[in-house]
C-alpha positions in Angstrom: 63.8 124.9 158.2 64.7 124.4 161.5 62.4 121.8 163.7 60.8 124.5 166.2 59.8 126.1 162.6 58.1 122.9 161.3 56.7 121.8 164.6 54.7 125.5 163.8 53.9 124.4 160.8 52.6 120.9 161.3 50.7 122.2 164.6 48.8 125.5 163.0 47.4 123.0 159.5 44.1 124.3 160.5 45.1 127.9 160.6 48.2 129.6 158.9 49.3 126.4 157.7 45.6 125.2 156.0 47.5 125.3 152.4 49.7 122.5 153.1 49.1 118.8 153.4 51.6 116.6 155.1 52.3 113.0 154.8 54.6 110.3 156.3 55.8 107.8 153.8 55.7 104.2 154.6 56.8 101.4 152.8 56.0 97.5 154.3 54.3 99.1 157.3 58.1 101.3 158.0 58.2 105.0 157.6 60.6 105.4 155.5 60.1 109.8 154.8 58.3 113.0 154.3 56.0 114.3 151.7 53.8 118.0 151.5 52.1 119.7 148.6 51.4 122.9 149.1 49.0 125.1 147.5 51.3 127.7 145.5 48.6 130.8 145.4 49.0 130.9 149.3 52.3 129.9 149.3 53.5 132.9 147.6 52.6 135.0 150.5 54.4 132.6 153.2 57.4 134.4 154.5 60.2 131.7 155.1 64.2 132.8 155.5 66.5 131.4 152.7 62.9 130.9 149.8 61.1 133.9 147.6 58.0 132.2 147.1 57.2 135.8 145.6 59.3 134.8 142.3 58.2 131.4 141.9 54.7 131.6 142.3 53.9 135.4 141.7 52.1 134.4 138.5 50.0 132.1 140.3 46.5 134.0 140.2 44.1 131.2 141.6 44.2 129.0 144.5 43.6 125.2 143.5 45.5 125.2 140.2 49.1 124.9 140.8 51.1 122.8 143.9 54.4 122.1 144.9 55.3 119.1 146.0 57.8 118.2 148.5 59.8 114.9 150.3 62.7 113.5 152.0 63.6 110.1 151.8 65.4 109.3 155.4 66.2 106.2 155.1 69.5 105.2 153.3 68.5 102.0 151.9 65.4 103.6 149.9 67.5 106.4 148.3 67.5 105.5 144.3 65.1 103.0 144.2 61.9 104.6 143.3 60.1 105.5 146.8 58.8 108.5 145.7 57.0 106.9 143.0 55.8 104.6 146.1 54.6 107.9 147.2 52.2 108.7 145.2 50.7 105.8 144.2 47.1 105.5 145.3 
């Protein structure tokens, strides 16, 4: 995805977008990454170059039941050492 594409995407959450939650990851008060779930009954019918959603998710017949969850971890020194379990602790 290129940035003008998730700039859309991060810009219309309260429209096209409304199935997917975004999050920065911070760890000590630095943001560290990237995290979205996504709702996978509307993200089946999200048309996105290079994914079939369609395939994946097609058996998906209720919103609120299944999600996909997503990150990136952009800072070198975090890599391998558990930050996405930092991610979803409460």
């Amino acid at each position: 995805m290129n940035l003008k594409a998730w700039l859309d995407e991060v810009n219309n959450k309260d429209g096209e977008y409304n199935f997917l939650t975004h999050f920065i990851v911070f760890h000590n008060n630095r943001k560290i990454g990237y995290c979205l779930y996504a709702d996978c009954f509307f993200l089946k019918d999200l048309n996105e170059k290079g994914h079939d959603f369609v395939s994946l998710y097609d058996d998906v017949t209720e919103g609120n039941q299944t999600f996909e969850i997503g990150y990136l971890i952009g800072e070198e020194e975090y890599l391998n050492k558990a930050s996405v379990k930092l991610s979803f602790r409460n």
